[in-house]
C-alpha positions as CSV (number, residue, x, y, z in Angstrom):
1,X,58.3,158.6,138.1
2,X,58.0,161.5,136.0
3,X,55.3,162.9,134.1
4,X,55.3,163.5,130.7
5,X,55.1,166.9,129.3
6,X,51.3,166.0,127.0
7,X,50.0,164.4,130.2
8,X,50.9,167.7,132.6
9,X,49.4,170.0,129.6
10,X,46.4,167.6,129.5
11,X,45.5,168.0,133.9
12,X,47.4,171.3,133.9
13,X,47.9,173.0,137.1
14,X,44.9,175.1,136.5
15,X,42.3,172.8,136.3
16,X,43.9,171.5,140.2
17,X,43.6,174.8,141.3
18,X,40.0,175.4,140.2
19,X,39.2,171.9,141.4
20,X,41.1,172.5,144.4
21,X,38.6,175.2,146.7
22,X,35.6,173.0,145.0
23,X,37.5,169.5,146.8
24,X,38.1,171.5,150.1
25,X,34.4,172.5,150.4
26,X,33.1,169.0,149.9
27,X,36.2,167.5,152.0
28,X,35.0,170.3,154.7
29,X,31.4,169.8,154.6
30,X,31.4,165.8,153.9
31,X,31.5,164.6,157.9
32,X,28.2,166.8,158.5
33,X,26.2,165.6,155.2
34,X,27.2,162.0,156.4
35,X,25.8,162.9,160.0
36,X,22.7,164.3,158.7
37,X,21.8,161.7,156.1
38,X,20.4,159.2,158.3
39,X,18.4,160.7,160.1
40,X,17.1,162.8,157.4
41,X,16.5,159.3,155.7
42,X,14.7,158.0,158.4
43,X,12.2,161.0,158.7
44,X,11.4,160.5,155.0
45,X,11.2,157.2,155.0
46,X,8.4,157.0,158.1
47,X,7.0,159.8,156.0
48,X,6.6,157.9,153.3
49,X,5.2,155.0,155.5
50,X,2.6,157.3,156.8
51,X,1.5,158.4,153.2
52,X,1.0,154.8,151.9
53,X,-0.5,153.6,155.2
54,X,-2.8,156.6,154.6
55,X,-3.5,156.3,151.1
56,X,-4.0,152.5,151.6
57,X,-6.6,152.9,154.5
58,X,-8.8,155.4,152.3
């Protein structure tokens, strides 16, 4: 299928290469912010139990 010339001026191959690095990095760097995440959810969330646990026993 080709692509007609207005659409390839419109997403030129500029903006793919600027985009390009920016989508690597997140690609790159995705897996460990999905490992993290949970548990970084679970310590604020018990955090959060303990402060309205706290603030309800006062």
């Amino acid at each position: 299928m080709a692509v007609s010339p207005k659409i390839g001026k419109m997403h030129g191959p500029d903006r793919a290469s600027v985009l390009a690095p920016v989508h690597g990095a997140i690609g790159a760097r995705l897996p460990k912010l999905l490992q993290d995440y949970p548990g970084r959810f679970l310590n604020s969330s018990r955090r959060l139990k303990n402060s309205v646990m706290a603030s309800l026993s006062s």
